[in-house]
N, CA, C and O of each residue as an XYZ file, in Angstrom:
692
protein
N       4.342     31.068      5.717
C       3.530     30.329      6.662
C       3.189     28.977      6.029
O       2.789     29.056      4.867
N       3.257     27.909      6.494
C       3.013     26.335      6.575
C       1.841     26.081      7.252
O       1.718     26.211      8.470
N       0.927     25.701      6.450
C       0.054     24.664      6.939
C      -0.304     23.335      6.598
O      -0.744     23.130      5.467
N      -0.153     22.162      7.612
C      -0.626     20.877      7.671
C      -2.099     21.274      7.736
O      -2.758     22.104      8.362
N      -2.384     20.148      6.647
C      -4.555     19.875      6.993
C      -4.232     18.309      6.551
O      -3.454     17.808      5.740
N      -5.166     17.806      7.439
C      -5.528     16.431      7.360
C      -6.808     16.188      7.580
O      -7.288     17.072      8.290
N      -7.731     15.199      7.217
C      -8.789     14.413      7.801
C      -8.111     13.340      8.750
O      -7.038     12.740      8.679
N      -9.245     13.330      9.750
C      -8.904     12.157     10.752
C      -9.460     11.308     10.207
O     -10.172     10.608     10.928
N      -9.415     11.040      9.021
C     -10.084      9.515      8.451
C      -9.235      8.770      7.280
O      -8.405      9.267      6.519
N      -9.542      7.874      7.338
C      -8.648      6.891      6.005
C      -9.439      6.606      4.571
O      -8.776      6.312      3.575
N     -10.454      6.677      4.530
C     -11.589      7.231      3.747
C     -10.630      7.421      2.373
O      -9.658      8.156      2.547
N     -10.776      6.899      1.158
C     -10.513      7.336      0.157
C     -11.182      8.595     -0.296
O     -10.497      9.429     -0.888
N     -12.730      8.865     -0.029
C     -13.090      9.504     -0.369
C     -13.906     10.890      0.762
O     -14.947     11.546      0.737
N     -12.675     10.775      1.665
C     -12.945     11.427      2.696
C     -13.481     12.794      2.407
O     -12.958     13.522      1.563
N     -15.002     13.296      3.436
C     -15.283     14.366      3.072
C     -14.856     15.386      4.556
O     -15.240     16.555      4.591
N     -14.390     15.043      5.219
C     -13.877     15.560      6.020
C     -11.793     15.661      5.246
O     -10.802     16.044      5.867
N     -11.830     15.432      4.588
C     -10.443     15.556      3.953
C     -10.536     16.868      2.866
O      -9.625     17.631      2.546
N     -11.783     16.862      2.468
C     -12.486     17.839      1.577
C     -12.800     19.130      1.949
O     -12.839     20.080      1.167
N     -13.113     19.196      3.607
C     -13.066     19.848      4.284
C     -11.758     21.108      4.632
O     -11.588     22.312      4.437
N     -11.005     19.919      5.276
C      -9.675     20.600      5.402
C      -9.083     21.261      4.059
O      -8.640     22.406      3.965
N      -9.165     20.348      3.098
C      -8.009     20.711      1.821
C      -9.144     22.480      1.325
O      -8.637     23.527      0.920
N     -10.523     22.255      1.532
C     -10.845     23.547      1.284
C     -10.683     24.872      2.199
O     -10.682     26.039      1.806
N     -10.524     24.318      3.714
C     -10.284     25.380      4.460
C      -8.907     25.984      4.085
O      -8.736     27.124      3.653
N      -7.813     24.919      4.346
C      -6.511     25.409      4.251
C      -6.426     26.199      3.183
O      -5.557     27.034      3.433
N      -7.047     26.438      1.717
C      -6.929     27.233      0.665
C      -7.431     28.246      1.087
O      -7.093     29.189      0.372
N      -8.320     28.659      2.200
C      -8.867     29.909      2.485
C      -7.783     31.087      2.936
O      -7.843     32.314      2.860
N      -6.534     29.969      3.556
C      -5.464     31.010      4.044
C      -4.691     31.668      3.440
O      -3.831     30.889      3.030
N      -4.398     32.993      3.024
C      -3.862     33.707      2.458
C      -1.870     33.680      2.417
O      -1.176     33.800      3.426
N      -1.398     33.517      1.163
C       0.249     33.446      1.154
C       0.779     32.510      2.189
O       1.622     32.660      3.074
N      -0.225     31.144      1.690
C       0.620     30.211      2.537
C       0.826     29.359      1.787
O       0.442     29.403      0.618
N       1.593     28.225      2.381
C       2.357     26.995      1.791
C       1.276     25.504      2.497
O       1.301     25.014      3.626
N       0.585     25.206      1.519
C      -0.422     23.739      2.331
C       0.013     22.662      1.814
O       0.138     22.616      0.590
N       0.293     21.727      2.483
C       0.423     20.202      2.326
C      -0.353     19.865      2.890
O      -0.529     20.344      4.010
N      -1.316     18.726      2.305
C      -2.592     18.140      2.218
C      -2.032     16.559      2.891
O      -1.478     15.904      2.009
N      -2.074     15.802      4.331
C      -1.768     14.756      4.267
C      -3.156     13.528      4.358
O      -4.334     13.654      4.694
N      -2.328     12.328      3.875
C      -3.551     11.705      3.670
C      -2.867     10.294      5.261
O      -1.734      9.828      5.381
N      -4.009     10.060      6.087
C      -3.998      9.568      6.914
C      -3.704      7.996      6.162
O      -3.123      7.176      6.873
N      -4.061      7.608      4.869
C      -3.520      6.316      4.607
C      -1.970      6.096      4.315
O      -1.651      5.091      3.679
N      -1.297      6.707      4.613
C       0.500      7.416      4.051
C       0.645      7.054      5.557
O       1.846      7.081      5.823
N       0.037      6.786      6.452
C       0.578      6.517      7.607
C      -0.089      4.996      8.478
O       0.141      4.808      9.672
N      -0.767      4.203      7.781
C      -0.960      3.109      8.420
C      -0.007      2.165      9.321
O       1.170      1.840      9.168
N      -0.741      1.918     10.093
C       0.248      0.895     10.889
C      -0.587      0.115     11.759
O      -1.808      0.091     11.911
N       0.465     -0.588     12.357
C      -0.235     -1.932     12.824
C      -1.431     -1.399     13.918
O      -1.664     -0.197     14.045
N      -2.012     -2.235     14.538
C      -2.962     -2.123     15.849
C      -2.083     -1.603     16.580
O      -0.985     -2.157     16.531
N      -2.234     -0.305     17.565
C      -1.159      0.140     18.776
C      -1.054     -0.801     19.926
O      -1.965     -0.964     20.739
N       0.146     -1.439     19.963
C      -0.557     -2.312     21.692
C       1.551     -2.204     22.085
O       2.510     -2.188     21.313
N       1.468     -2.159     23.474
C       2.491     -2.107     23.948
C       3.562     -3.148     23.879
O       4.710     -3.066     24.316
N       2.759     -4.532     23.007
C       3.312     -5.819     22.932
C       3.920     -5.643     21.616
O       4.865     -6.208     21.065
N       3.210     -4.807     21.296
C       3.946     -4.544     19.159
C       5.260     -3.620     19.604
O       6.418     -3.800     19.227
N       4.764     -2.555     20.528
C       5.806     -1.432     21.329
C       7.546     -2.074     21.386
O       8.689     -1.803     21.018
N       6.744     -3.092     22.128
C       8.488     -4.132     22.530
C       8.635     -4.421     21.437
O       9.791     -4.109     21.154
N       8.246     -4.764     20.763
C       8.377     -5.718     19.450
C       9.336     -4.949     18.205
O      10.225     -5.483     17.542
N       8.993     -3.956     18.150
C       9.411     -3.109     17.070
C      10.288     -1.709     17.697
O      11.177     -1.279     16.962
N      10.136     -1.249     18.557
C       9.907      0.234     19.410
C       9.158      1.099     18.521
O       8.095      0.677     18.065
N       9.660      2.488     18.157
C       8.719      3.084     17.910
C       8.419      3.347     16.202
O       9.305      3.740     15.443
N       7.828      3.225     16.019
C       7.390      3.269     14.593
C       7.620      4.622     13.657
O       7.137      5.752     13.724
N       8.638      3.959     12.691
C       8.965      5.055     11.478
C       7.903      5.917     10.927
O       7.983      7.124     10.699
N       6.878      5.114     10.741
C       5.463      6.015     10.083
C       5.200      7.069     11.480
O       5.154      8.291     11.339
N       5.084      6.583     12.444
C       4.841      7.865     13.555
C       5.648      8.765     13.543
O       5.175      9.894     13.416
N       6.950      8.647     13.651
C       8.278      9.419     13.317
C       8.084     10.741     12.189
O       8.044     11.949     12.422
N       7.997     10.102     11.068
C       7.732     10.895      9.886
C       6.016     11.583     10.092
O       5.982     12.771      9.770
N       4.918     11.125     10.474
C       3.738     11.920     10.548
C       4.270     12.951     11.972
O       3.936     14.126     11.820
N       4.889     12.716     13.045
C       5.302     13.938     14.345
C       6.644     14.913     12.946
O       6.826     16.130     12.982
N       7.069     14.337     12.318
C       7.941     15.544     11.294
C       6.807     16.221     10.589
O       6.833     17.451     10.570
N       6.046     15.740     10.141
C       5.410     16.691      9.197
C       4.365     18.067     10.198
O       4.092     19.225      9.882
N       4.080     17.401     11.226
C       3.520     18.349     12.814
C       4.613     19.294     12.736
O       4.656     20.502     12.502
N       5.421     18.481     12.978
C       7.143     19.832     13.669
C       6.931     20.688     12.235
O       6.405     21.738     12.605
N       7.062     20.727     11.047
C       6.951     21.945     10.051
C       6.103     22.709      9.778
O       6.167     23.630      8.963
N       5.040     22.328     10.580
C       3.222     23.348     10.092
C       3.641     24.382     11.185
O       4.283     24.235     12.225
N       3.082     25.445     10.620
C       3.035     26.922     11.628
C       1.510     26.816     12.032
O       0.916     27.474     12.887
N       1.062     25.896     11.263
C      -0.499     26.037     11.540
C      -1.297     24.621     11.082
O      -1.200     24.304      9.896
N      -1.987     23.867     11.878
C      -2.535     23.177     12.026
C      -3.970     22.822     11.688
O      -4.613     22.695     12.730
N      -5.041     22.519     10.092
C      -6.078     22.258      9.794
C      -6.280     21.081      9.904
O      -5.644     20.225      9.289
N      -7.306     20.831     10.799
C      -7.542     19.817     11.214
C      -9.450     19.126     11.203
O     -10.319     19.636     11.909
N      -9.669     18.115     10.401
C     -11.015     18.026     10.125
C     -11.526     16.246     10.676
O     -11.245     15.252     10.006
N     -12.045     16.215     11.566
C     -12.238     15.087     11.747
C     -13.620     14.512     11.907
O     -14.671     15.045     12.265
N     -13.272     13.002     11.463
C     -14.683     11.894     10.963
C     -14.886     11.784     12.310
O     -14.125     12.058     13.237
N     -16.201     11.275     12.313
C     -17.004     11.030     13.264
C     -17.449      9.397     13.165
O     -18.517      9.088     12.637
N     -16.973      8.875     13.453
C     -17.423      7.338     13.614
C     -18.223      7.009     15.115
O     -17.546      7.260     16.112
N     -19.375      6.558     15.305
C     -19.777      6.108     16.396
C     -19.609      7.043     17.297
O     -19.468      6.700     18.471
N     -19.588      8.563     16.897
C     -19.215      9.769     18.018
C     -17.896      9.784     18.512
O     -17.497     10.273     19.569
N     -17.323      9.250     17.718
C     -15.708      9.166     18.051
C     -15.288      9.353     17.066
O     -15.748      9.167     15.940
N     -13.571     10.079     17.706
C     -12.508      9.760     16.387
C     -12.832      8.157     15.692
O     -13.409      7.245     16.283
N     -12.231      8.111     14.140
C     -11.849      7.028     13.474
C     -10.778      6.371     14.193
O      -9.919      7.047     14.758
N     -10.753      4.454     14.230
C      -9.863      3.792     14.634
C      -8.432      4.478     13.856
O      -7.327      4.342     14.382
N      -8.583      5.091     12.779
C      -7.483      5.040     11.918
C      -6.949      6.362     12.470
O      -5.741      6.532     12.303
N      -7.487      7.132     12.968
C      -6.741      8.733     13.161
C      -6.150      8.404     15.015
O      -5.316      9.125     15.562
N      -6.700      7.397     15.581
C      -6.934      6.844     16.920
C      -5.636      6.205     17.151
O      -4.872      6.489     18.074
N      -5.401      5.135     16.053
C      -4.017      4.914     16.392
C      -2.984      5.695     15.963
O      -1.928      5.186     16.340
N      -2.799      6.751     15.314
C      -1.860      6.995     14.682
C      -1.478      8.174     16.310
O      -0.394      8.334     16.869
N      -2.504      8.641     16.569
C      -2.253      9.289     17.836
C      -1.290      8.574     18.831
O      -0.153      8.984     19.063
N      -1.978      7.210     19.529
C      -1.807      6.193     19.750
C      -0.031      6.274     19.569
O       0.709      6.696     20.458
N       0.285      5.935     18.661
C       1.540      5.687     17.980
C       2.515      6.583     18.280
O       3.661      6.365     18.673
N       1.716      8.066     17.966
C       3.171      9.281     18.178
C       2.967      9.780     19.643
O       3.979     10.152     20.238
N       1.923      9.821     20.201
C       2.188     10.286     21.853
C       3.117      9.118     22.566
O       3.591      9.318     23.684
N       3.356      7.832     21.815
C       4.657      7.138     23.220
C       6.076      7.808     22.774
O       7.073      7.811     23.495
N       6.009      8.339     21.553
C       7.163      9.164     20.974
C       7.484     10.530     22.081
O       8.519     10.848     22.667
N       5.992     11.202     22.063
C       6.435     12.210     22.662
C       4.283     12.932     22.837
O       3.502     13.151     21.911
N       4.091     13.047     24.048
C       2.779     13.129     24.867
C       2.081     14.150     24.137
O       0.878     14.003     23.920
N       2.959     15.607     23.557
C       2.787     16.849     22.539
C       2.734     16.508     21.288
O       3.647     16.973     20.606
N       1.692     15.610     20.556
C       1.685     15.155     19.399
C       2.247     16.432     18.645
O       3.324     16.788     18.166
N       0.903     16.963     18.795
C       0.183     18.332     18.231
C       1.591     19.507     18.085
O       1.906     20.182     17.105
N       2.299     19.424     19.563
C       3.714     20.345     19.474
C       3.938     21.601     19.361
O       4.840     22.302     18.904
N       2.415     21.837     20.135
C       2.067     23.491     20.586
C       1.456     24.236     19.299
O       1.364     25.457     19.178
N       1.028     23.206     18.297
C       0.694     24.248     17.423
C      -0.630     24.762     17.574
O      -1.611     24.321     18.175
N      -0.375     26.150     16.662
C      -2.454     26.518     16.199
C      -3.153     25.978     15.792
O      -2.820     25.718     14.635
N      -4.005     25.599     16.021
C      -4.997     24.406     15.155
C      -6.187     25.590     15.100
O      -6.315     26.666     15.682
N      -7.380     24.513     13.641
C      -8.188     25.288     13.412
C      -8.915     24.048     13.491
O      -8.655     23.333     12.522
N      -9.921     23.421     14.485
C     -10.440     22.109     14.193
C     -11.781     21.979     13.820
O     -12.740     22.561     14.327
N     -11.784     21.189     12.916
C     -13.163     21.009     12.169
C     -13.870     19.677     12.019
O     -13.056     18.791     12.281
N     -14.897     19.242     11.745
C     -15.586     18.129     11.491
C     -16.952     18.701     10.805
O     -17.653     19.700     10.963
N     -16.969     17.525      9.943
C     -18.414     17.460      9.130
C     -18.962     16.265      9.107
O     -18.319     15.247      9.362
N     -20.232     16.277      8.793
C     -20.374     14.431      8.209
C     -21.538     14.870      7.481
O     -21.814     16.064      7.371
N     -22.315     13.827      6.918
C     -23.819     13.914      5.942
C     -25.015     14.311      6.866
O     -25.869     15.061      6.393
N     -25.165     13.768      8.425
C     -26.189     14.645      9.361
C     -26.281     15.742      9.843
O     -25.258     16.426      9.873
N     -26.981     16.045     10.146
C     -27.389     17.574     10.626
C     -26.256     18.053     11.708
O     -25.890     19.226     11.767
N     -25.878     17.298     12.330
C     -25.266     18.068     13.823
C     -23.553     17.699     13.007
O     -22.569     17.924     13.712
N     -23.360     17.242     11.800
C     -21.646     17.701     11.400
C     -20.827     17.466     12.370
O     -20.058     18.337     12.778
N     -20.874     16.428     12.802
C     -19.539     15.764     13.643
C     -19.715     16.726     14.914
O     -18.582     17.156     15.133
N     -20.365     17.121     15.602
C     -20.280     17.809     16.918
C     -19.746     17.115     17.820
O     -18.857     17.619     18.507
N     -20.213     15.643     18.052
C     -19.913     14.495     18.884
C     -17.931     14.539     18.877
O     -17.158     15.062     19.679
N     -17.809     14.170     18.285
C     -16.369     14.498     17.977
C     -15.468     15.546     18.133
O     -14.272     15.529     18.422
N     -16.156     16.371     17.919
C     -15.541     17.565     17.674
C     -15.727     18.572     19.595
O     -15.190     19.589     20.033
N     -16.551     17.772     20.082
C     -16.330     18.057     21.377
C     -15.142     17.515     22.079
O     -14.118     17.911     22.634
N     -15.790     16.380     21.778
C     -14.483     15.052     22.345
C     -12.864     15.709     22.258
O     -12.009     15.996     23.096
N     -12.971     15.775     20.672
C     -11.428     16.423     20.505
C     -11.219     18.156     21.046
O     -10.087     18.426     21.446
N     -11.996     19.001     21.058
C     -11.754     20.704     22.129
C     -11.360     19.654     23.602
O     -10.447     20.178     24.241
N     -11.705     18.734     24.039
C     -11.480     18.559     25.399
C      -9.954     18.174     25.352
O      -9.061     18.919     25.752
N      -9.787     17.080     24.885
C      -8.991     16.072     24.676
C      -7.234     16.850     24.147
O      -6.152     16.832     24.734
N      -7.680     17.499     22.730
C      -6.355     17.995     22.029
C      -5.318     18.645     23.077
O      -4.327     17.944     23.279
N      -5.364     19.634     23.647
C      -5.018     20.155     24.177
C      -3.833     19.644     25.055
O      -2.714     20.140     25.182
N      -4.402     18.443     25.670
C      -3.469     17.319     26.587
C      -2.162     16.878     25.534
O      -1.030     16.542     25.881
N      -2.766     17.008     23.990
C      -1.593     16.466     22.836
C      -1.377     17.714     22.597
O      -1.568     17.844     21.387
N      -1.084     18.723     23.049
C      -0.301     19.794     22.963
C      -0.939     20.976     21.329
O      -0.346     21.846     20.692
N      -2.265     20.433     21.217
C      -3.034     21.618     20.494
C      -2.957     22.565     20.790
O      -2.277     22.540     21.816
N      -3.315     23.847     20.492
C      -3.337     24.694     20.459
C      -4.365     25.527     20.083
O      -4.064     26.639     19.649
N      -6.071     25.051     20.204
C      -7.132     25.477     19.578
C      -7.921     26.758     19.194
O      -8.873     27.099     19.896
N      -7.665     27.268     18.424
C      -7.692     28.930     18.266
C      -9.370     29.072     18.003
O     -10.121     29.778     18.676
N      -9.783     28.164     16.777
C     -10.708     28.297     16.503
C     -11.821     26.896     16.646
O     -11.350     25.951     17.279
N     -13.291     26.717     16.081
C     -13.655     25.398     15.445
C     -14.740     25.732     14.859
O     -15.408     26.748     15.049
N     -14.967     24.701     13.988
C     -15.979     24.896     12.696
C     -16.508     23.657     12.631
O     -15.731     22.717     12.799
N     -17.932     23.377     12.377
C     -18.682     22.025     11.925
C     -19.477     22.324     10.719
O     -20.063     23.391     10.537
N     -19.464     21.339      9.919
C     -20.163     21.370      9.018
C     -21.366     21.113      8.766
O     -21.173     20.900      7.569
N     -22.396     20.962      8.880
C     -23.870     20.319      8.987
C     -23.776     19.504      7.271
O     -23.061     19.756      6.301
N     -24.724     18.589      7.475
C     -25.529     18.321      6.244
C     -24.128     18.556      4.930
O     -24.195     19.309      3.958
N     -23.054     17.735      5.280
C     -22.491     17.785      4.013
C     -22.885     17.670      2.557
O     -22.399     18.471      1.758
N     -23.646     16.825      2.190
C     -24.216     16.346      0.919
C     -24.624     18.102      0.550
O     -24.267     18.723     -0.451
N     -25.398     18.573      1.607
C     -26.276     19.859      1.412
C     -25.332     20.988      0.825
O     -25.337     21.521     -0.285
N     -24.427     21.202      2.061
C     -23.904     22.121      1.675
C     -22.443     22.507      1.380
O     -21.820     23.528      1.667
N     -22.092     21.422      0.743
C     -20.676     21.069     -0.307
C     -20.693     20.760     -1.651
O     -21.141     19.810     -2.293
N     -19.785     22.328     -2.090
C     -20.419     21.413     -3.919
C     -18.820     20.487     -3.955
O     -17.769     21.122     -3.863
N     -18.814     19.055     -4.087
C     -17.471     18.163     -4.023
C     -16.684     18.571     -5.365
O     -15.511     18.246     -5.553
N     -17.649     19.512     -6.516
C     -16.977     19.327     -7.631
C     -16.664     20.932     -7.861
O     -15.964     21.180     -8.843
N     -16.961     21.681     -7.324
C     -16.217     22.966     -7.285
C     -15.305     23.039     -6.147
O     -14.493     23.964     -6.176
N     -15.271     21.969     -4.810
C     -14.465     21.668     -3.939
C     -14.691     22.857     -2.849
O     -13.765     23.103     -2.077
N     -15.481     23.340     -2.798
C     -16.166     24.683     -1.406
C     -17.569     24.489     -1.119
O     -18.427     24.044     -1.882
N     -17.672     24.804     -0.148
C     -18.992     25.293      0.481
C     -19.479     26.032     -0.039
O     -18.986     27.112     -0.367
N     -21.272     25.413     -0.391
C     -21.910     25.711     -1.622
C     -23.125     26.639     -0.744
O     -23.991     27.342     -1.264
N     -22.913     26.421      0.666
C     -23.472     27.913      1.760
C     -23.133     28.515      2.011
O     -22.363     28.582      2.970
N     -23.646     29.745      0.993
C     -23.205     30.739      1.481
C     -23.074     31.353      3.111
O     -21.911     31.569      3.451
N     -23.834     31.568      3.850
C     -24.017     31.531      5.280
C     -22.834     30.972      5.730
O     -21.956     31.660      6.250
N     -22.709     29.318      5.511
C     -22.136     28.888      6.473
C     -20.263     29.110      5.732
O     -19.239     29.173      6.413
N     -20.361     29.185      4.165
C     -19.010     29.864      4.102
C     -18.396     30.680      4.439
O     -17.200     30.675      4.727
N     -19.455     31.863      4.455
C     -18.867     33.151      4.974
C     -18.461     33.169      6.860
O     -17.713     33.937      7.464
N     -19.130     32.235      7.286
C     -18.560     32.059      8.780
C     -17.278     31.272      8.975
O     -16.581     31.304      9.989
N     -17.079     30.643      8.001
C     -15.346     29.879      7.934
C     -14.258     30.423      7.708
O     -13.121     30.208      8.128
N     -14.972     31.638      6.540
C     -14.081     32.657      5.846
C     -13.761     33.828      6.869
O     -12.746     34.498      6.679
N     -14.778     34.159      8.188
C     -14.706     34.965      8.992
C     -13.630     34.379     10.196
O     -12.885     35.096     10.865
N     -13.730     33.072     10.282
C     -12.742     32.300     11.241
C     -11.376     32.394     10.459
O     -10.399     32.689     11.146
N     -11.240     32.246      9.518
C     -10.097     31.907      9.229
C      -9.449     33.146      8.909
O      -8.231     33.115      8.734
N     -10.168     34.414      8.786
C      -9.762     35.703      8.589
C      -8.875     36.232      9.798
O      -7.737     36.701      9.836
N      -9.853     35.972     10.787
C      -9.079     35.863     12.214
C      -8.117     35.547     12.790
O      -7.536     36.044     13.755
N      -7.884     34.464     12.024
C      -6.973     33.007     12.723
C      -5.512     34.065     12.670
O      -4.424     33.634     13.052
């Protein structure tokens, strides 16, 4: 079994990247590749760049690395209650490729941030939204109060409570 995890953020020090790379280790006898949303920059999406170039190699290669996951971890930033511009275009980019970013897979979608409500804003947005990009949403998880309850240097959730409910999702999955 293959799983893709990404943060929807460009964040060097993404804690929603921290997120994913710790969930995906929760899954038992699998294979994780960790991608980093800056491995895929590209220009502003506009239909004038579209003509200009057609479709973009970096989109190409991020919809390949989709086509090989059996399973989909997915953790996204919350900017202004929205996806990040940076996870925004890259979407942007691979749906003129093909509308099924996502490509029917399982996803497990998550968001955190440093406030109390852990990317909820977002993380609604995207249960509505994914689906149309050909998600597949099995489960979802938010994080509250990252600072609180992430140790960054043992790299897990330092709540118990709220670990053991990730560990119960992903037992499932």
């Amino acid at each position: 079994m293959k799983i893709i995890a990404f943060a929807g953020s460009n964040s060097q020090n993404s804690i929603n990247k921290k997120l994913a790379t710790y969930t995906a280790s929760l899954f038992e006898n699998a294979e994780v590749e960790v991608l980093d949303l800056n491995d895929f920059q590209m220009r502003l999406f506009s239909v004038d760049i579209e003509t200009e170039i057609g479709q973009h190699p970096l989109a190409k290669v991020f919809l390949d690395k989709i086509a090989s996951a059996d399973i989909l971890v997915v953790s996204l930033a919350e900017h202004n209650g929205n996806y990040s511009a940076a996870f925004k275009n890259i979407i942007d980019w691979c749906s003129r490729i093909g509308a099924k970013v996502f490509q029917e897979k399982p996803m497990l979608l998550l968001a955190t941030s440093p406030g109390a409500r852990g990317g909820m804003s977002v993380l609604e947005i995207a249960k509505n939204a994914f689906p149309r990009y050909g998600a597949i949403i099995k489960n979802t998880f938010s994080l509250p109060s990252f600072n609180d309850n992430f140790d960054v240097e043992k790299g897990k959730i330092s709540n118990i409570e709220l670990d053991n409910q990730l560990k119960e999702i992903v037992k499932k999955f």
